[in-house]
C-alpha positions as a printed NumPy array, in Angstrom:
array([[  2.554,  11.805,  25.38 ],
       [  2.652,  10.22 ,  21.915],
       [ -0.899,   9.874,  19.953],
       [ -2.847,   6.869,  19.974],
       [ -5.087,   5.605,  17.604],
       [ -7.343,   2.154,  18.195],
       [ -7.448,   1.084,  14.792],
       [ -4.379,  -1.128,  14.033],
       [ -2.786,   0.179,  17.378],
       [ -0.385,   2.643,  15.687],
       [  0.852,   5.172,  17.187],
       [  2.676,   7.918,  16.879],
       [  6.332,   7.113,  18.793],
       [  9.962,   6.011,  18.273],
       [  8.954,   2.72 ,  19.261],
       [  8.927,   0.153,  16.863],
       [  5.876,  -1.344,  16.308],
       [  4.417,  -4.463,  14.34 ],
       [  1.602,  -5.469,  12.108],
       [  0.706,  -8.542,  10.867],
       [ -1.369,  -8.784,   7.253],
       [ -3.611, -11.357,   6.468],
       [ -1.962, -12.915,   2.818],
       [ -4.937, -12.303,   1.178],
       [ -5.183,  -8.985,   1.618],
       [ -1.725,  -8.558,  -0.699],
       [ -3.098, -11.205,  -3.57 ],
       [ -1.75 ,  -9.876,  -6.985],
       [ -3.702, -10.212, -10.176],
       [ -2.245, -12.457, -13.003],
       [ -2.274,  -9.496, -14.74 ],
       [ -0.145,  -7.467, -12.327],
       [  2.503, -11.059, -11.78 ],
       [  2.534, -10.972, -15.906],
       [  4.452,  -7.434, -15.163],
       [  7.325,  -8.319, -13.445],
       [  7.611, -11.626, -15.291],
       [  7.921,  -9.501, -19.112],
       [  7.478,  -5.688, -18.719],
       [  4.187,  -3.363, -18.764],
       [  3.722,  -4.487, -22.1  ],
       [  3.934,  -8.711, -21.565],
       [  1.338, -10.288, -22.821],
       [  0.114, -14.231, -21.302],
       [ -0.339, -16.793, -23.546],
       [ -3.207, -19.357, -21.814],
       [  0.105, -22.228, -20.637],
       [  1.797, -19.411, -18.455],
       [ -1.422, -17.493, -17.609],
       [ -2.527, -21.267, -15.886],
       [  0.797, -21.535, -14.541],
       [  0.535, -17.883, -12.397],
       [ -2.926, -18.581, -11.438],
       [ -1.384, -21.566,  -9.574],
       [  1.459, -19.641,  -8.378],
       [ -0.602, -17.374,  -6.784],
       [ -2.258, -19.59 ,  -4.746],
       [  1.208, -21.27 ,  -3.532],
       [  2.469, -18.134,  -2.609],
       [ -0.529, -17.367,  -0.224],
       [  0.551, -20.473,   1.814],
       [  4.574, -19.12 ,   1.468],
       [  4.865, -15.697,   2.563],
       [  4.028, -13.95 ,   6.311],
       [  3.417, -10.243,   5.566],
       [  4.666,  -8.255,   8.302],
       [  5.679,  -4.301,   8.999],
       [  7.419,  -2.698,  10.988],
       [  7.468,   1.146,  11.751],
       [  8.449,   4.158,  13.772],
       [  7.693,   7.934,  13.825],
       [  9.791,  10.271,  14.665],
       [  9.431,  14.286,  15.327],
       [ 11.378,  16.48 ,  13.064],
       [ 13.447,  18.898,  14.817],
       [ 15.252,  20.993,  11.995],
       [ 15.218,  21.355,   8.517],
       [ 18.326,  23.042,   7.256],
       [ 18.345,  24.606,   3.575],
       [ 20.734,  21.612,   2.4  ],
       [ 18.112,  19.263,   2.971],
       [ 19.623,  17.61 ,   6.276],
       [ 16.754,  17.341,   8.272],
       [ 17.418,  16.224,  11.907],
       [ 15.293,  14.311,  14.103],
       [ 14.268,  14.808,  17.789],
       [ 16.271,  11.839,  18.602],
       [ 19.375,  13.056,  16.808],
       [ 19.34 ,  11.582,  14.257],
       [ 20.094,  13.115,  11.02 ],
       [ 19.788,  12.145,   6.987],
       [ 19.935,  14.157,   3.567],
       [ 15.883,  14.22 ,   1.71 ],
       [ 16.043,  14.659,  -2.091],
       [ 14.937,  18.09 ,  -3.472],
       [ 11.809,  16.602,  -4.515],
       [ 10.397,  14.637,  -1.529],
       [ 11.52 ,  17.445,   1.13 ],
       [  8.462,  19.403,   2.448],
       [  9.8  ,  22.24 ,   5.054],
       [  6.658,  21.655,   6.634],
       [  7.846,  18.374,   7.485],
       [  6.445,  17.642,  10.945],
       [  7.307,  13.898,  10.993],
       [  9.193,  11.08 ,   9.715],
       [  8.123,   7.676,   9.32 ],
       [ 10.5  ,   4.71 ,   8.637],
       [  9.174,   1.724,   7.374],
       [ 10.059,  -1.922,   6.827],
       [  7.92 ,  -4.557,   5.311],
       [  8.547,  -8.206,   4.378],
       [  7.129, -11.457,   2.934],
       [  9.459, -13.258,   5.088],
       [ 11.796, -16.012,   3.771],
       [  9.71 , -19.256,   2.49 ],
       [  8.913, -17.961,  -0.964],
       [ 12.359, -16.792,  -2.313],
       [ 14.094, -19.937,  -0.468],
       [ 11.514, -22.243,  -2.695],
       [ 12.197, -20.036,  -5.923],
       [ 15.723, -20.991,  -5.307],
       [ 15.105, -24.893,  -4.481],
       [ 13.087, -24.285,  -8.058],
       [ 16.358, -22.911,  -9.81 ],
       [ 18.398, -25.883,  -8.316],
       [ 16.192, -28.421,  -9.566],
       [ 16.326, -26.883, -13.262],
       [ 12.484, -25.477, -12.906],
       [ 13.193, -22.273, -14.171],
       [  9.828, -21.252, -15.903],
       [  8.477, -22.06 , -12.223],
       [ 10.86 , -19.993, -10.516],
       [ 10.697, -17.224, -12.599],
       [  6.789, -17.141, -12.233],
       [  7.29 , -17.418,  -8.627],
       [  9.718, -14.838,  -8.032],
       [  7.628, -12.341, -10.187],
       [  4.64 , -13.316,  -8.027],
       [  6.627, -12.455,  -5.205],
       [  7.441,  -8.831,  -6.143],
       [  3.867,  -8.267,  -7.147],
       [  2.746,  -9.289,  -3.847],
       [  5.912,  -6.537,  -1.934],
       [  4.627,  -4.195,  -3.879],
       [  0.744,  -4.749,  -2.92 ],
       [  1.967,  -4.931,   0.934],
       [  4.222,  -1.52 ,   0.36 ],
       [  1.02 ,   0.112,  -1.192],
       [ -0.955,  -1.603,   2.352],
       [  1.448,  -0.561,   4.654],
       [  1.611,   3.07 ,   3.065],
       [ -2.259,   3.086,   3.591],
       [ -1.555,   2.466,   7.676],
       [  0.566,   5.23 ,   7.29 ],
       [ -1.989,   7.467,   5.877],
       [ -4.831,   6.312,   8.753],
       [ -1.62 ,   7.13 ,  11.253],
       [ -1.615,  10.632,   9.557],
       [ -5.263,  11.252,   9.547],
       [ -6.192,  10.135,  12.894],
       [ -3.713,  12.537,  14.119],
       [ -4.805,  15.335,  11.755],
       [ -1.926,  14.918,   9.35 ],
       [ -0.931,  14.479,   5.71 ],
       [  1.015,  11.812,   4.304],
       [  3.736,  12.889,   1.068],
       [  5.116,  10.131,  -1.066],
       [  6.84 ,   7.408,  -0.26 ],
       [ 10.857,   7.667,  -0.684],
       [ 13.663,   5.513,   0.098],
       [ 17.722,   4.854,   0.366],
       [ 18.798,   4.344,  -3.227],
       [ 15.53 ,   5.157,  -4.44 ],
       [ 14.088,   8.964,  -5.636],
       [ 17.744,  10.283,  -5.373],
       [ 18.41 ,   9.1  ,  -1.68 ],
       [ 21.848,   7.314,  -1.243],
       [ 21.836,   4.059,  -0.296],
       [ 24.15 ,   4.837,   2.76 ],
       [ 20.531,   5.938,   4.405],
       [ 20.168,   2.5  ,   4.514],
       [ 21.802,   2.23 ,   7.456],
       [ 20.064,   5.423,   8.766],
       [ 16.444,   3.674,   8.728],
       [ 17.573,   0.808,  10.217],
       [ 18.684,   2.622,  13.271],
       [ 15.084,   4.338,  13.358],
       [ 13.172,   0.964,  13.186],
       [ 14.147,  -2.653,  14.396],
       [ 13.569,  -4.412,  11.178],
       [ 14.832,  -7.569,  13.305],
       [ 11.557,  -7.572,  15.182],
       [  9.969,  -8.615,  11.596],
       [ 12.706, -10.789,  10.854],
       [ 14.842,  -8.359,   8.26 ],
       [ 18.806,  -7.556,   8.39 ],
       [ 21.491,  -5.519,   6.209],
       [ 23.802,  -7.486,   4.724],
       [ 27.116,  -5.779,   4.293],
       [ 26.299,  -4.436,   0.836],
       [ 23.2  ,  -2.937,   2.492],
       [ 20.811,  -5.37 ,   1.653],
       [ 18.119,  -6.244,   2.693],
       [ 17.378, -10.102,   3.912],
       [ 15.124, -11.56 ,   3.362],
       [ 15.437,  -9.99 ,  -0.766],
       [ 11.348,  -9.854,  -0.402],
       [ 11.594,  -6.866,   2.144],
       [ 11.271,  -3.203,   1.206],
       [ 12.073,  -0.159,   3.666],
       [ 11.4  ,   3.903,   2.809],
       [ 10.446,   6.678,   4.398],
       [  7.476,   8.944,   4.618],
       [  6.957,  12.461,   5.827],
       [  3.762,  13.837,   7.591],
       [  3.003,  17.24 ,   7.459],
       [  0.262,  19.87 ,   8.918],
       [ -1.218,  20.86 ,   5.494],
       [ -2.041,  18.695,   2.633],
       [  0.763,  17.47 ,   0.751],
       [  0.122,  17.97 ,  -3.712],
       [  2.274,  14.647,  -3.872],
       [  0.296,  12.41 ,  -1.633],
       [ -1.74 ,  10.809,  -4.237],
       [  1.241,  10.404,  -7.245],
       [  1.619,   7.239,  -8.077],
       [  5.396,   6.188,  -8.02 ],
       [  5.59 ,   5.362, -11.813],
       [  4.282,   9.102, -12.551],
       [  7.189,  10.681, -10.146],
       [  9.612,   7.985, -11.153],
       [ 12.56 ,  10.291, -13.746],
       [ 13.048,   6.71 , -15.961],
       [ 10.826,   6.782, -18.591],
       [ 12.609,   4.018, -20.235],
       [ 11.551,   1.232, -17.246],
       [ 10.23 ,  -1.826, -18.819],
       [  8.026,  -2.221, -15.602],
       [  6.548,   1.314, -15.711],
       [  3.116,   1.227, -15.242],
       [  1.512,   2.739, -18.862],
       [ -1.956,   3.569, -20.112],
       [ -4.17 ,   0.549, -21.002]])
């Protein structure tokens, strides 16, 4: 019998399962938009500070913030760092996010649906560039906020059950090839949230991120890195730096 938990209904189970988030709950700051609109080190003048203020509030009537997510037992662990699941499946975890206490595997899939990047490009068509480029850095401000929400599910998952989250990590991301791509997709039904692959492994709509996460028995010394400390480019012109 899989593990239950009342809050938020998850579960541990191969099933996937859906959650809905209220828009408000992944509301950016215009100082956090201002990041993906310039780099960490972007400064607003008072014009385009005005302008993201009211972007904001459009995009909380644009996007549907939804997840998707299944857990999976881990069966084997071999010293390559193939780790197979109880369902057969298998995939390759980077050196650094692979845990041979790895109990469980989590795939996740989250998305702000399709409205806001289909009115960033009816933006672009009509020659409002500024707009759209406020808008589309709004946008990735807000995946980000609902990757850090849905990551915090994850943990309640892990410690309802008496388990312990490790960082997030994902196909082409923290040395994982993108081929595992096609891997998650066949552990969660990202259609059930309204996300495919494209051929070029893709995801649509573009506002949709998917990654793992592991869950162990014993506390994991990663859990609480954020991604720009773990992240090898130290040259990223988005990397989050001391104030």
């Amino acid at each position: 019998m899989p593990f239950s938990c009342q809050k938020h209904r998850l579960e541990i189970s191969p099933e996937s399962i859906v959650e809905r988030f209220e828009p408000e709950g992944v509301t950016p700051t215009p100082k956090q938009v201002a990041r993906y609109i310039g780099g960490s080190k972007y400064k607003m003048d008072g014009e385009i500070k005005g302008q993201t203020i009211a972007a904001i509030e459009q995009g909380l009537h644009l996007i549907e913030p939804r997840m998707v997510y299944a857990v999976y037992p881990v069966v084997e662990i071999s010293g390559r760092g193939n780790l197979c699941l109880e369902n057969g499946s298998s995939l390759t975890v980077p050196p650094g996010e692979l845990d041979p206490q790895l109990s469980y595997l989590v795939a996740v899939i989250c998305t702000l649906g399709s409205a806001l990047e289909e009115t960033c490009r009816r933006l672009s068509a009509k020659r409002e560039l500024l707009e759209a480029v406020i808008l589309d850095a709004m946008g990735v401000a807000m995946l980000e906020a609902l990757s850090d929400k849905t990551y915090e599910l994850v943990g309640e998952l892990a410690g309802r059950n008496k388990l312990c989250t490790g960082c997030r990590f994902g196909p082409g991301i923290s040395g994982m090839d993108i081929s595992n791509q096609i891997v998650l997709f066949s552990l969660v039904k990202g259609a059930k949230i309204g996300v495919r692959l494209n051929n070029k492994m893709v995801m649509i709509p573009n506002k949709s991120v998917s990654f793992f996460v592991g869950l162990t028995r014993d506390k994991n010394a990663r859990r609480n890195i954020y991604k720009c400390q773990a992240c090898p480019r130290k040259d990223c012109q988005f990397r989050i730096i001391d104030s």
